[in-house]
N, C-alpha and C positions, 0 to 999 in steps of 0.2 A: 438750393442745397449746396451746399460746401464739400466737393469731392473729397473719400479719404486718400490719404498717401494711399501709394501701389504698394503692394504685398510684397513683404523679403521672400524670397526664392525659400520654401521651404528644404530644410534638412530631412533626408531620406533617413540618416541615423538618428534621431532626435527622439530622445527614450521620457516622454511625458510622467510628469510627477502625480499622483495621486489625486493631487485638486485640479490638476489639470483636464485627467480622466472623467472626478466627476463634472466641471462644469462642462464640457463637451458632449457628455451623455445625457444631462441635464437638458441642455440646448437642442440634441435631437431629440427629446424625446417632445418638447415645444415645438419643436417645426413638426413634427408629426402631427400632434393636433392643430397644427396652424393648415395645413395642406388636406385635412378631413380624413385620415390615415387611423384612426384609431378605433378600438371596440369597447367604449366604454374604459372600466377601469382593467377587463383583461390586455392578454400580450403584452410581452417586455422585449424591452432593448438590455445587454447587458455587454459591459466590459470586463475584461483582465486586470487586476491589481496586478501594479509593477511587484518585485519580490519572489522570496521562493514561497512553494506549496500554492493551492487552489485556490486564491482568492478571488472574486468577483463583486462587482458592484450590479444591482437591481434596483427596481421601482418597489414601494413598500406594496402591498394590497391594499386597493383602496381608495389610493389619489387617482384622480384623471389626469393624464398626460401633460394636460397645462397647466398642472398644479406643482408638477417636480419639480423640483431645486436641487443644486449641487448637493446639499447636507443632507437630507432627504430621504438621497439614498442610501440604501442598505450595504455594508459587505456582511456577503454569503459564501458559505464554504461550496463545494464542486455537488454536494446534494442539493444546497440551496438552503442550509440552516444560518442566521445569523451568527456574524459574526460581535454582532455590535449591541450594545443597547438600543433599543428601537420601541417607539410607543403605538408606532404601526406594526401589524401581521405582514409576514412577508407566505408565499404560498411555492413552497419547494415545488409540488405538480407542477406548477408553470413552469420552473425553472430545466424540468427533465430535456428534454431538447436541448436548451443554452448548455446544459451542463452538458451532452451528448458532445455537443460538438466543440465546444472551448475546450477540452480534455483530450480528443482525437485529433486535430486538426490546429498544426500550426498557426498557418494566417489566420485564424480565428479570434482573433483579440477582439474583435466585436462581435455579438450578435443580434440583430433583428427581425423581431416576428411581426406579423403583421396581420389582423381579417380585415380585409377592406374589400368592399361592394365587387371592384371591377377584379381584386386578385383572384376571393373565391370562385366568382364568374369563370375566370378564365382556368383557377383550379378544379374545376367542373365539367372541362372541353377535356374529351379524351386526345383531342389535336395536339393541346398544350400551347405554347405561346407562337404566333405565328410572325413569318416577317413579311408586315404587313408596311411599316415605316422604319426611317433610318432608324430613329431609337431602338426598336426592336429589333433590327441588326446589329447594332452593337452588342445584345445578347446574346446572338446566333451563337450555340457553343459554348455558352455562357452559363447557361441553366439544364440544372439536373430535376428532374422530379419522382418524388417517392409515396409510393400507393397508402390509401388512408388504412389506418389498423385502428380504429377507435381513438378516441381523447388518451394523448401523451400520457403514462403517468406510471408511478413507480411498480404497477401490476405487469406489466410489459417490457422486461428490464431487454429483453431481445431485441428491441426494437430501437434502440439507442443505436445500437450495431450495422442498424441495416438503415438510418437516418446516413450515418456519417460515411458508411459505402455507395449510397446513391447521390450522397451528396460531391463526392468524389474529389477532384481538384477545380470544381467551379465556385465562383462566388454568390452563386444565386442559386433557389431550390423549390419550386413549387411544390406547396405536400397537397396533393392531390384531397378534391373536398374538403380543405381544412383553411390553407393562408399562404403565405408567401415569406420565405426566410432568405436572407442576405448576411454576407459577413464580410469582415474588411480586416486590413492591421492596425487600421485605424479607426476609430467612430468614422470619422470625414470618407473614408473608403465604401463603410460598412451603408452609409445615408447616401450617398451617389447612388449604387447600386440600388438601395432599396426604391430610392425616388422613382427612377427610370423603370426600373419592374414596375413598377408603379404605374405611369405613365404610360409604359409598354401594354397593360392589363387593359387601362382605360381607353388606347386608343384603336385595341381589338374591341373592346366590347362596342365601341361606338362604332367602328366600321362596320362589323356583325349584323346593327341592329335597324342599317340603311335597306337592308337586304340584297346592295347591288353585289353584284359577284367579282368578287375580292380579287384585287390585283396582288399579285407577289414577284419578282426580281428574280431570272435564272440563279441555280445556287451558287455560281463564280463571283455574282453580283453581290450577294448575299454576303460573301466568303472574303469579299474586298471591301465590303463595308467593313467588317467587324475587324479584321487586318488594321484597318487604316483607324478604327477608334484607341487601338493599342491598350498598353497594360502598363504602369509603373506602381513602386512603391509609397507617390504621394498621389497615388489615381483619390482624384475627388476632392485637392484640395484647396484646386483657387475657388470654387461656386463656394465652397466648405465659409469660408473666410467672409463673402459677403453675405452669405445666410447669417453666420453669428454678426455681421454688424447689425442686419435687421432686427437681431433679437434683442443685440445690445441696447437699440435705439426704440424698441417697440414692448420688450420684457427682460428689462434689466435683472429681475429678480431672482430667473434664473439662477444666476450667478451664487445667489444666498443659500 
Protein backbone atom coordinates (compact mmCIF):
# COMPACT_ATOMS: atom_id res chain seq x y z
CA UNK A 1 0.00 0.00 0.00
CA UNK A 2 0.98 3.33 -0.88
CA UNK A 3 1.44 5.72 2.21
CA UNK A 4 -0.76 8.83 2.35
CA UNK A 5 0.97 12.40 2.46
CA UNK A 6 1.34 13.34 6.35
CA UNK A 7 -1.65 15.40 7.63
CA UNK A 8 -1.37 19.51 7.59
CA UNK A 9 -1.19 20.64 11.04
CA UNK A 10 -4.72 21.25 11.60
CA UNK A 11 -6.14 24.93 12.37
CA UNK A 12 -7.55 25.20 15.82
CA UNK A 13 -9.85 28.26 14.29
CA UNK A 14 -11.04 26.57 11.15
CA UNK A 15 -15.02 27.11 11.17
CA UNK A 16 -16.25 23.96 8.99
CA UNK A 17 -18.85 24.60 6.35
CA UNK A 18 -22.03 22.66 6.38
CA UNK A 19 -21.03 19.73 4.09
CA UNK A 20 -18.28 19.54 5.92
CA UNK A 21 -20.31 19.01 9.04
CA UNK A 22 -22.35 16.62 7.34
CA UNK A 23 -19.81 14.37 5.80
CA UNK A 24 -17.90 14.03 9.13
CA UNK A 25 -20.97 13.21 11.11
CA UNK A 26 -21.90 10.89 8.25
CA UNK A 27 -18.41 9.11 8.68
CA UNK A 28 -18.85 8.77 12.47
CA UNK A 29 -21.78 7.59 12.46
CA UNK A 30 -20.02 4.56 9.97
CA UNK A 31 -17.14 3.95 12.17
CA UNK A 32 -19.60 3.49 14.88
CA UNK A 33 -21.18 0.70 13.17
CA UNK A 34 -17.89 -0.50 11.98
CA UNK A 35 -16.53 -0.76 15.70
CA UNK A 36 -20.13 -2.70 16.83
CA UNK A 37 -21.14 0.64 18.88
CA UNK A 38 -24.58 0.87 17.87
CA UNK A 39 -28.35 -0.11 18.91
CA UNK A 40 -29.93 -1.03 16.09
CA UNK A 41 -31.64 2.13 14.36
CA UNK A 42 -31.90 3.89 17.98
CA UNK A 43 -29.07 6.71 19.39
CA UNK A 44 -27.85 9.54 17.55
CA UNK A 45 -24.90 11.46 16.89
CA UNK A 46 -25.78 15.20 16.23
CA UNK A 47 -23.98 18.30 15.26
CA UNK A 48 -24.33 22.19 15.26
CA UNK A 49 -25.11 23.89 11.97
CA UNK A 50 -22.77 26.72 11.41
CA UNK A 51 -25.14 30.25 11.57
CA UNK A 52 -27.37 31.99 13.72
CA UNK A 53 -30.55 30.37 15.76
CA UNK A 54 -30.75 26.28 16.67
CA UNK A 55 -29.87 24.39 13.95
CA UNK A 56 -28.61 20.75 14.08
CA UNK A 57 -27.99 18.01 11.85
CA UNK A 58 -29.36 14.18 12.93
CA UNK A 59 -29.81 10.66 11.74
CA UNK A 60 -33.46 10.24 10.03
CA UNK A 61 -35.41 7.28 12.00
CA UNK A 62 -34.86 4.45 10.59
CA UNK A 63 -31.57 3.89 8.74
CA UNK A 64 -28.92 1.82 10.49
CA UNK A 65 -25.72 3.50 11.23
CA UNK A 66 -24.16 2.10 8.10
CA UNK A 67 -26.72 3.27 6.06
CA UNK A 68 -26.06 7.38 6.68
CA UNK A 69 -24.79 9.57 4.23
CA UNK A 70 -23.91 13.07 4.22
CA UNK A 71 -27.46 14.01 2.53
CA UNK A 72 -29.26 11.86 4.57
CA UNK A 73 -29.22 13.78 7.27
CA UNK A 74 -31.76 15.85 8.74
CA UNK A 75 -31.59 19.56 9.87
CA UNK A 76 -33.70 19.94 13.10
CA UNK A 77 -34.59 22.68 15.11
CA UNK A 78 -33.28 22.61 19.17
CA UNK A 79 -36.80 20.45 19.63
CA UNK A 80 -35.78 18.17 17.12
CA UNK A 81 -38.49 19.25 14.40
CA UNK A 82 -37.30 19.16 10.74
CA UNK A 83 -36.11 21.65 9.27
CA UNK A 84 -35.83 20.10 5.79
CA UNK A 85 -37.95 18.06 3.36
CA UNK A 86 -37.33 14.58 4.42
CA UNK A 87 -38.86 11.28 3.25
CA UNK A 88 -37.61 9.74 6.44
CA UNK A 89 -39.26 10.33 10.24
CA UNK A 90 -37.07 12.03 12.24
CA UNK A 91 -38.06 11.12 16.28
CA UNK A 92 -37.62 14.63 18.37
CA UNK A 93 -37.80 12.02 21.82
CA UNK A 94 -34.31 11.06 20.80
CA UNK A 95 -33.30 14.14 20.27
CA UNK A 96 -34.22 15.51 23.99
CA UNK A 97 -30.75 15.00 25.55
CA UNK A 98 -28.72 16.29 22.14
CA UNK A 99 -31.01 19.24 22.38
CA UNK A 100 -30.38 19.54 26.37
CA UNK A 101 -26.97 19.84 25.90
CA UNK A 102 -26.03 21.66 22.38
CA UNK A 103 -28.31 24.56 23.82
CA UNK A 104 -26.44 24.72 27.54
CA UNK A 105 -23.17 23.98 26.94
CA UNK A 106 -20.67 25.61 24.60
CA UNK A 107 -18.10 22.98 23.67
CA UNK A 108 -20.92 21.03 22.62
CA UNK A 109 -21.00 21.14 18.98
CA UNK A 110 -21.26 17.47 18.91
CA UNK A 111 -23.12 15.17 20.53
CA UNK A 112 -22.93 11.28 20.92
CA UNK A 113 -25.14 8.67 22.57
CA UNK A 114 -24.41 5.53 22.59
CA UNK A 115 -26.06 1.73 24.33
CA UNK A 116 -23.52 -0.55 23.75
CA UNK A 117 -23.01 -3.91 25.73
CA UNK A 118 -19.86 -2.97 27.75
CA UNK A 119 -21.07 0.99 28.29
CA UNK A 120 -24.40 -0.10 29.95
CA UNK A 121 -22.39 -2.76 31.91
CA UNK A 122 -20.41 -0.37 33.20
CA UNK A 123 -23.60 2.11 33.55
CA UNK A 124 -24.85 -0.54 35.80
CA UNK A 125 -21.71 -0.54 38.45
CA UNK A 126 -22.73 1.78 41.14
CA UNK A 127 -18.55 2.07 41.14
CA UNK A 128 -18.81 3.80 37.76
CA UNK A 129 -15.71 3.66 35.45
CA UNK A 130 -12.68 2.44 37.21
CA UNK A 131 -8.85 3.18 36.44
CA UNK A 132 -8.16 0.04 35.68
CA UNK A 133 -5.76 0.90 32.35
CA UNK A 134 -3.96 3.90 31.04
CA UNK A 135 -7.04 4.52 28.76
CA UNK A 136 -9.16 4.83 31.50
CA UNK A 137 -6.95 7.31 33.11
CA UNK A 138 -7.08 9.45 30.62
CA UNK A 139 -10.81 9.71 31.86
CA UNK A 140 -9.90 9.97 35.32
CA UNK A 141 -11.72 13.47 35.84
CA UNK A 142 -13.14 13.17 32.77
CA UNK A 143 -16.48 11.76 33.26
CA UNK A 144 -19.51 12.83 35.08
CA UNK A 145 -22.54 10.65 35.64
CA UNK A 146 -26.23 11.24 36.02
CA UNK A 147 -28.77 8.99 37.85
CA UNK A 148 -31.53 7.19 35.50
CA UNK A 149 -35.08 9.07 35.68
CA UNK A 150 -36.86 6.83 32.94
CA UNK A 151 -36.50 7.08 28.95
CA UNK A 152 -35.43 10.94 28.06
CA UNK A 153 -38.48 12.67 26.67
CA UNK A 154 -40.41 15.70 26.42
CA UNK A 155 -42.63 14.45 29.80
CA UNK A 156 -39.60 15.31 31.98
CA UNK A 157 -38.77 18.70 30.66
CA UNK A 158 -36.74 19.01 34.34
CA UNK A 159 -34.46 16.73 33.52
CA UNK A 160 -32.77 18.35 30.75
CA UNK A 161 -31.65 20.65 33.65
CA UNK A 162 -30.20 18.26 35.67
CA UNK A 163 -28.44 16.20 32.35
CA UNK A 164 -26.35 19.49 31.65
CA UNK A 165 -25.50 20.15 35.60
CA UNK A 166 -24.18 16.76 36.06
CA UNK A 167 -22.72 16.88 33.05
CA UNK A 168 -20.85 19.84 34.16
CA UNK A 169 -17.42 20.87 32.37
CA UNK A 170 -16.43 17.26 31.30
CA UNK A 171 -16.51 15.65 27.97
CA UNK A 172 -17.92 12.52 28.87
CA UNK A 173 -21.27 11.30 30.94
CA UNK A 174 -22.32 7.97 31.86
CA UNK A 175 -26.23 8.13 32.38
CA UNK A 176 -26.51 5.69 34.82
CA UNK A 177 -28.74 2.31 33.42
CA UNK A 178 -29.17 3.88 30.14
CA UNK A 179 -25.63 4.50 27.83
CA UNK A 180 -22.86 6.56 27.56
CA UNK A 181 -22.77 10.43 26.08
CA UNK A 182 -19.64 12.24 24.80
CA UNK A 183 -19.29 15.71 23.26
CA UNK A 184 -16.54 17.55 21.39
CA UNK A 185 -16.02 21.04 19.28
CA UNK A 186 -15.65 18.90 16.89
CA UNK A 187 -17.20 15.45 15.54
CA UNK A 188 -13.23 14.24 15.60
CA UNK A 189 -13.33 15.44 19.44
CA UNK A 190 -16.71 14.23 20.10
CA UNK A 191 -15.50 10.30 18.38
CA UNK A 192 -12.07 10.32 20.41
CA UNK A 193 -13.86 10.54 23.41
CA UNK A 194 -16.63 8.41 22.69
CA UNK A 195 -14.17 5.46 21.29
CA UNK A 196 -12.04 5.52 24.48
CA UNK A 197 -15.11 5.47 26.81
CA UNK A 198 -15.74 2.87 24.91
CA UNK A 199 -12.72 0.97 25.12
CA UNK A 200 -12.58 2.16 28.69
CA UNK A 201 -16.15 0.23 29.38
CA UNK A 202 -14.97 -2.83 27.53
CA UNK A 203 -11.78 -3.18 29.07
CA UNK A 204 -13.40 -3.01 32.76
CA UNK A 205 -16.05 -5.39 31.80
CA UNK A 206 -13.27 -7.84 30.59
CA UNK A 207 -11.13 -7.42 33.74
CA UNK A 208 -14.29 -7.70 35.93
CA UNK A 209 -15.22 -10.89 34.44
CA UNK A 210 -11.42 -12.81 35.00
CA UNK A 211 -12.64 -12.49 38.64
CA UNK A 212 -8.78 -11.92 39.66
CA UNK A 213 -8.77 -8.96 42.02
CA UNK A 214 -8.24 -5.79 40.21
CA UNK A 215 -5.13 -3.88 40.14
CA UNK A 216 -5.60 0.07 40.24
CA UNK A 217 -2.47 2.80 40.46
CA UNK A 218 -2.07 5.10 43.69
CA UNK A 219 -4.37 8.26 42.73
CA UNK A 220 -0.86 10.63 42.07
CA UNK A 221 -0.44 7.86 39.58
CA UNK A 222 -3.74 8.14 38.23
CA UNK A 223 -3.62 12.06 38.55
CA UNK A 224 -0.37 12.01 36.19
CA UNK A 225 -1.68 9.86 33.66
CA UNK A 226 -4.58 11.98 32.88
CA UNK A 227 -2.04 15.28 33.29
CA UNK A 228 0.16 13.92 30.76
CA UNK A 229 -2.89 12.82 28.22
CA UNK A 230 -3.74 16.59 28.01
CA UNK A 231 -6.56 18.66 26.40
CA UNK A 232 -6.47 20.77 23.07
CA UNK A 233 -8.82 22.28 20.93
CA UNK A 234 -7.95 19.74 17.79
CA UNK A 235 -7.95 16.83 20.68
CA UNK A 236 -8.88 13.75 18.41
CA UNK A 237 -7.78 14.89 15.33
CA UNK A 238 -4.77 13.19 13.83
CA UNK A 239 -6.65 9.19 14.60
CA UNK A 240 -9.67 11.53 13.32
CA UNK A 241 -7.95 11.85 9.81
CA UNK A 242 -6.81 8.20 9.28
CA UNK A 243 -10.26 6.64 10.41
CA UNK A 244 -11.76 8.91 7.41
CA UNK A 245 -9.17 7.50 5.03
CA UNK A 246 -10.48 4.12 6.03
CA UNK A 247 -13.78 4.98 5.23
CA UNK A 248 -12.65 6.73 2.28
CA UNK A 249 -11.11 3.59 0.87
CA UNK A 250 -13.58 1.09 2.45
CA UNK A 251 -17.14 3.28 2.20
CA UNK A 252 -16.83 5.94 0.11
CA UNK A 253 -20.49 6.50 -0.11
CA UNK A 254 -20.56 7.98 3.01
CA UNK A 255 -19.66 11.07 1.45
CA UNK A 256 -23.23 10.93 -0.77
Amino acid sequence: MTLPPPPIRPDPDHRPTEQELREDLACAYRLLAHFGMTDLVYTHLSVRVPGDGHRFLVNPYGLLFEEITASSLVAVDAEGEPLQQTAWPVNPAGFVIHSAVHRAVERAQCVMHTHTLAGMTVAAQAGGLLPLNQMNMELHGRVSVHDYEGVAADDNLSERERIVADLGDKPCLILRNHGLLTIGRTVAEAFYWMYYLEQSCRIQVAAQSTGATLSMPPPEVVERTRAQAGDSPVKGWLPWQALKRKMNREQPDYRS
